[in-house]
N, C-alpha and C positions, 0 to 999 in steps of 0.2 A: 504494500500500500504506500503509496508514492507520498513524503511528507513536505508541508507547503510553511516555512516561517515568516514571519509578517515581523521585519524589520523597520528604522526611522526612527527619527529624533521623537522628542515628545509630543504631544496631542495634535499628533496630524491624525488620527483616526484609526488606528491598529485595532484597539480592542473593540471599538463598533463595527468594523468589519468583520471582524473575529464573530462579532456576535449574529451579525449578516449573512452569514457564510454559514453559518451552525444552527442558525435560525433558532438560537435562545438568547438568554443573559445571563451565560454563565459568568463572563467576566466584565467589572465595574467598570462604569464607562461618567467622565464629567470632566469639565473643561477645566478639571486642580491638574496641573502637568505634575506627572509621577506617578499617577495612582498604581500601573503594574510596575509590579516590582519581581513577580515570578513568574516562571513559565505556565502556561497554562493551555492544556492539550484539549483535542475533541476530535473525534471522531465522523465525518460528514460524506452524506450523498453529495459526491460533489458537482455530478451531470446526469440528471434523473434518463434523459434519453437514452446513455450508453450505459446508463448502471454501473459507474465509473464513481470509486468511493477513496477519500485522502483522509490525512491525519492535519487539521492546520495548530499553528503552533503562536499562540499571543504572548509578545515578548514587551520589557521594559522600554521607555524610552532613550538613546544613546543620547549622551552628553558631551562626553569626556572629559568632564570636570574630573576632579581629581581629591573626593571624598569617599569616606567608608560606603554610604548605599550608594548612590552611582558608579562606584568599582565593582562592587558585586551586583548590580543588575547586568551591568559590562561583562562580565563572566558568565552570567545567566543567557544573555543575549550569542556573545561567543560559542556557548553549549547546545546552544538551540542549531545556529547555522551548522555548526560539524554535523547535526543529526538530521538535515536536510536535505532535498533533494532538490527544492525552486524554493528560491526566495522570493517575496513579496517586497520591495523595496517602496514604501507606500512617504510621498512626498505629499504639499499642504499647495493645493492649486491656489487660494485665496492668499497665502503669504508668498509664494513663488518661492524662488531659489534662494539659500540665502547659505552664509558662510559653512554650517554644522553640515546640511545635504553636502555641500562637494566632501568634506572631510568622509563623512559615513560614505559616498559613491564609491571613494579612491578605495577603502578598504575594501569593499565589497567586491570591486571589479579583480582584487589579485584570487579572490576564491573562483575555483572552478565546476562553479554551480549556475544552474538556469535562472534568470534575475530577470524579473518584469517591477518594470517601473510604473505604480500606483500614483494617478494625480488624483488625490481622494479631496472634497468639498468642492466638486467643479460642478456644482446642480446647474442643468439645462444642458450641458454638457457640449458649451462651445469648444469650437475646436482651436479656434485661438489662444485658448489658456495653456495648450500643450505648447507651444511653441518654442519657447528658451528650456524648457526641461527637456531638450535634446543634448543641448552643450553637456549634462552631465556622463555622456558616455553611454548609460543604455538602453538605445534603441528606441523604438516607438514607445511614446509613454501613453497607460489606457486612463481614460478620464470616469471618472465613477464619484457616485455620489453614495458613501454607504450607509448616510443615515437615511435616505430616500430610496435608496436602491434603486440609485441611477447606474447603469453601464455596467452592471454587475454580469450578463449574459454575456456583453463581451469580454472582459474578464477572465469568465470560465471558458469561452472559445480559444481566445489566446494564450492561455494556461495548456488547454488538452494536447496539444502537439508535443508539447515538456514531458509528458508521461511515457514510464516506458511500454517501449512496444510490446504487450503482451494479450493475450487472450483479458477476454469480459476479468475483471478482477472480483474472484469471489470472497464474499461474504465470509468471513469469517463465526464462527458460530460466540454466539455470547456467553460467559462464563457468568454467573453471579457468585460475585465473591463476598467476605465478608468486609462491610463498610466501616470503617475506624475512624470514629471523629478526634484529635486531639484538640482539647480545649483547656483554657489556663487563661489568666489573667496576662498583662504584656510581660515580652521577657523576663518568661520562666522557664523557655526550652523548649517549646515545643517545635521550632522548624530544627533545632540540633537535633532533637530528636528522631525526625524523621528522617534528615540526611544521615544519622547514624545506622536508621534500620535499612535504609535504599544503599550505603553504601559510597553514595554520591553526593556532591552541593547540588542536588535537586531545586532545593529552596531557599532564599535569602536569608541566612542566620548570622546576624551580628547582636553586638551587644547594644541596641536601643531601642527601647520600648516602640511599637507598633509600628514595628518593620513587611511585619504580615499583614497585608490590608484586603485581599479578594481571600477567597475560599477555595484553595488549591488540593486539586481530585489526580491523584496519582494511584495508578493499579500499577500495582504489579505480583509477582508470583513468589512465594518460598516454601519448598519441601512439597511440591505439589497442591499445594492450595492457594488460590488467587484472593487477594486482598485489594482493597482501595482504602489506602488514607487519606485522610481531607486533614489539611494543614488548615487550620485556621485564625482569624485575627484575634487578638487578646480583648478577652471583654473585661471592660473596667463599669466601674458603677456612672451611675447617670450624669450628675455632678464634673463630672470630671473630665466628659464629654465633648472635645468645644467643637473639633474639625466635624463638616456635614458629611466626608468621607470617612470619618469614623463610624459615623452613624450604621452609613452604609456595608461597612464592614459588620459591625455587629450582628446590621439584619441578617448577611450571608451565613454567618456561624451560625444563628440560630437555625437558618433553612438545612446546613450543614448536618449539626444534630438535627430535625427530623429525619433527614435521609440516612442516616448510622443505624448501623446495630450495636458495634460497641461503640464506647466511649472511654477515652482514654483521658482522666482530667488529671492536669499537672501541677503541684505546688513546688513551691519552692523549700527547700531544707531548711533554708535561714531566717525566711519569715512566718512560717508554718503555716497556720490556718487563718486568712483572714476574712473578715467580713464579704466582702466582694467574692470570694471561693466558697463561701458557706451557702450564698445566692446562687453560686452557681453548681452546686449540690442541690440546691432545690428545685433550680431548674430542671436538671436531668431526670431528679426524682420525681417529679410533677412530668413527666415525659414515659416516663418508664423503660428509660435502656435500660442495658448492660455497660457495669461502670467497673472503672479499674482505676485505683487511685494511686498514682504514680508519685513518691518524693525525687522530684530532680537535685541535682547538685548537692548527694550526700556523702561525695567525697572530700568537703571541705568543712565539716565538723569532727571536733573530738569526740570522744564517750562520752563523755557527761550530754554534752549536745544532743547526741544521738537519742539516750536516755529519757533526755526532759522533752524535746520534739515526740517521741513516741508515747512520751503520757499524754502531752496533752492533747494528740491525736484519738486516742480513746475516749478522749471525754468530749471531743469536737464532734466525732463524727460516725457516733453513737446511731445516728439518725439514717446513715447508712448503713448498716451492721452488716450487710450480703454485700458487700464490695468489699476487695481484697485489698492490700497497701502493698507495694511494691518498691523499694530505697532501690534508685540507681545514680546514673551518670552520664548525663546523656552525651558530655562533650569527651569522655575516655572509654565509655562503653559500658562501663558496670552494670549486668545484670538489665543489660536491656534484650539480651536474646531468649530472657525466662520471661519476658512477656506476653508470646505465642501461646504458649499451654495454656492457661488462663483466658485468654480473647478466647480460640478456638473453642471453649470449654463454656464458655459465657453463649458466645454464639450458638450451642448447640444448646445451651439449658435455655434460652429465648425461646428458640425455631421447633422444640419439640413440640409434637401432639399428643399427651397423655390420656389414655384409653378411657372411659367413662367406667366400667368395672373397677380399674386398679381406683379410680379416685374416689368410690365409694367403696372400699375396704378403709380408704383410710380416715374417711370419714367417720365409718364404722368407731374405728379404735378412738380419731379425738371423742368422740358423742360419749365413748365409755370411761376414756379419760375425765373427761370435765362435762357435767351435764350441759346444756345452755341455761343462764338465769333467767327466771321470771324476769317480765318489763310491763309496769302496768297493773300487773297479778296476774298476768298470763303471762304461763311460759311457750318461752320461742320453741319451736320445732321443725330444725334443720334434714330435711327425708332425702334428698339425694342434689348431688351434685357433677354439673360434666364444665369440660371447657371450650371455654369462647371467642376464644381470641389468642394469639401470640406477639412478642415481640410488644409488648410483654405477656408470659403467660397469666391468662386471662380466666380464674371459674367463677363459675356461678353459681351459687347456692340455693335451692328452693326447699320449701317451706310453709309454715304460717306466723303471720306476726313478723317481718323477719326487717319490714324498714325502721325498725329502732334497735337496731341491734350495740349492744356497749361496745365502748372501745374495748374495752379490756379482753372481752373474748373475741373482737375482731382481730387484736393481737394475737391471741392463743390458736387461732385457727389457721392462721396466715405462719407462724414461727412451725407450724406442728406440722404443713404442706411441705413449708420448705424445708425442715429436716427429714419429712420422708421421701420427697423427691430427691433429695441432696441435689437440689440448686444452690448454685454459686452465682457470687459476681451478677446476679441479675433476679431484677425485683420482680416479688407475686402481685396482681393483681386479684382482688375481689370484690364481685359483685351480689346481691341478694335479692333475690326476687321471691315477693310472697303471691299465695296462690289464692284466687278471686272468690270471694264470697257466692255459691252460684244464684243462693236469692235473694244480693241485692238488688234492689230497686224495683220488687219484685212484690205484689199482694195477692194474699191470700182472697180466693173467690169463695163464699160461703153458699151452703145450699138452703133450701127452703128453711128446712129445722131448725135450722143456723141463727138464721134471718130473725125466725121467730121468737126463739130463745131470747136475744140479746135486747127484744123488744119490749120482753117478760122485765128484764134485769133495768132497763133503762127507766120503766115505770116505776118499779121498786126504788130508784136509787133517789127520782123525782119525789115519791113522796116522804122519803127520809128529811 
């Protein structure tokens, strides 16, 4: 499958093409120059006629300024062309030519790759606005508009001759793998952490806070099972909030976790549990993944450190009790390759369907364990239950009386499932449903006798 990167300076329009071209929003698009900062893949029908399918590739904007994230979007962007086949050299037809395009042209021209020169904001699609984007050296430049999706057919016309020559390119079949959101407050690790598990600077990881701004979807494979991590931006509490690109990032982490099975949340060693992560424990929890709570950077306390962080983890995060804690490293590796068992293990107590027999055996034994209490002066009577959902596993409980049921035995119901199923790492859901009165709303029709009786009783009671 022939891969297409979308190279240029900043907000000449990369990632709205990107989005053009894939026809979603996967990646954050607004007129702040900088917002990508990491690569970010997709998969597209790229000529529905020839059933002709590419990989396009949204890169950061080049500068070449000569600071920490612009050196490493510069290395992201260099990563991206090696793994390329056509480049997308995508220039700003409303600013023309200006000193940063020849720079980025001359580099591009020494690579020995297919290069079509994009004049993207050329709506109406005169043809005079190509005209000095010739001096740059490559070739016919295509005029397109990609927030209108102007010239975009030509585009892909000029494109198809780039591809190699080969039979119809088939489909490759889809794997559904398991989805891995990492989430954490800002630098606490989480894009080291995933360039530690890829192996690779996949993703932009330095040391300042909200370097990760879009919601970056990477699959890949290890030990035979396919994964996709979603690197995502650092959610910090409201307050605190000021860039509108922030915002926007937030929203994507949230869409992020709905689309996860696990969730991998990361604190920091050094500042253990803070407010902002205990929110976002509740979030997940109010979501119902599969969570796995990660201590990054605890190879930079002593024992006693170690000690007093682990107390007062028990008493934080109490409220989680079925997530497991795992101390690594994510910038030297510690104990980041024992986090597989676990995910895999998580994902498989979510995804299960548990029979309706086994789960009223075990019903059986809590009912004989612990009666249900009276509520009201009637007692609840829990008769059989199956399940209704996964991800999170989901039962239901029927019965009578059963919408006032106490916490306390909502708790004992829900601890006594999940030690007989031995789930881990992923929360029960329970629901209760009582069963209908059959003669509400419902009167009694009297016969003649009836009638006449109450007629007896009704004169009797008048001359009392």
């Amino acid at each position: 499958m022939p891969i297409i990167s979308l190279v240029g300076r900043p907000n000449v329009g990369k990632s709205t093409l990107f989005n053009r071209l894939s026809k979603s929003r996967q990646a954050l698009v607004s007129d702040f120059e900088g917002l990508t900062r990491d690569r970010q893949y997709a998969e597209i029908l790229f000529d529905e006629d020839s059933e002709t399918f590419a990989t396009i590739i949204d890169t950061g904007g080049l500068t070449h300024q000569d600071n920490v994230i612009d050196s490493g979007i510069q290395l992201q962007v260099l990563n991206a062309l090696e793994e390329s086949d056509i480049i997308y050299f995508i220039v700003s037809s409303r600013d023309g030519i200006i000193g940063l395009d020849r720079e980025i042209a001359a580099q591009l021209r020494k690579l020995k790759k297919d290069i079509v020169l994009v004049c993207n904001k050329a709506e109406g699609l005169n043809p005079s606005l190509a005209a000095e984007f010739y001096e740059l050296g490559m070739g016919e430049p295509i005029l397109i508009s990609a927030e209108h999706g102007q010239g975009i057919g030509d585009l892909i016309d000029h494109t198809l001759p780039f591809f190699p020559k080969t039979e119809a390119v088939e489909e490759t079949e889809k794997v559904e793998g398991i989805a891995v959101a990492v989430l954490g407050r800002p630098n606490v690790g989480k894009s080291t952490l995933i360039n530690r598990i890829l192996g690779e600077e996949r993703v932009l990881a330095i040391d300042l806070p909200g370097t990760t701004r879009d919601s970056i979807y990477i699959p890949f494979e290890r030990e035979g099972q396919t994964y996709t991590l979603i690197d995502t931006a650092g959610i910090r509490r409201k307050r605190a909030t000021h860039e509108k690109i922030e915002i926007f990032s937030i929203i994507k982490a949230r869409e992020a976790l709905e689309r996860s099975h696990v969730v991998i949340l990361i604190l920091d060693a050094h500042e253990g549990v803070t407010e902002q992560d205990a929110t976002l424990l509740g979030m997940i929890a109010d979501r119902g993944r599969a969570l796995l709570i990660v201590i990054n950077k605890w190879d930079g306390l002593d024992e006693y450190q170690k000690q007093e962080v682990k107390r007062k983890l028990e008493v934080k995060l109490s409220f989680v009790n079925y997530a497991s804690v795992h101390y690594i490293s994510a910038l030297h590796g510690s104990g980041v390759g024992k986090l597989f068992a676990p995910i895999i293990k998580a994902y498989t107590n979510a995804s299960t369907e548990f029979s309706t027999p086994e789960l009223n055996k075990i019903l059986e034994k809590a009912n004989t364990g612990h009666q249900p209490p009276p509520v009201k002066g009637r007692r609840l009577k829990v008769k059989y239950v199956n399940q209704t959902d996964t991800f999170p596993p989901t039962l239901t409980f029927h019965g009578n009386h059963l919408k006032s049921v106490p916490n306390a035995y909502d708790r004992y119901l829900k601890n006594f499932f999940i030690n007989a199923l031995k789930l881990t790492n992923t929360p029960l859901k329970i629901e209760y449903k009582s069963g209908d009165n059959p003669f509400k709303g419902k009167k009694n029709e009297l016969n003649a006798r009836q009638i006449a009786k109450k007629r007896r009783l009704m004169k009797f009671i008048k001359k009392k």
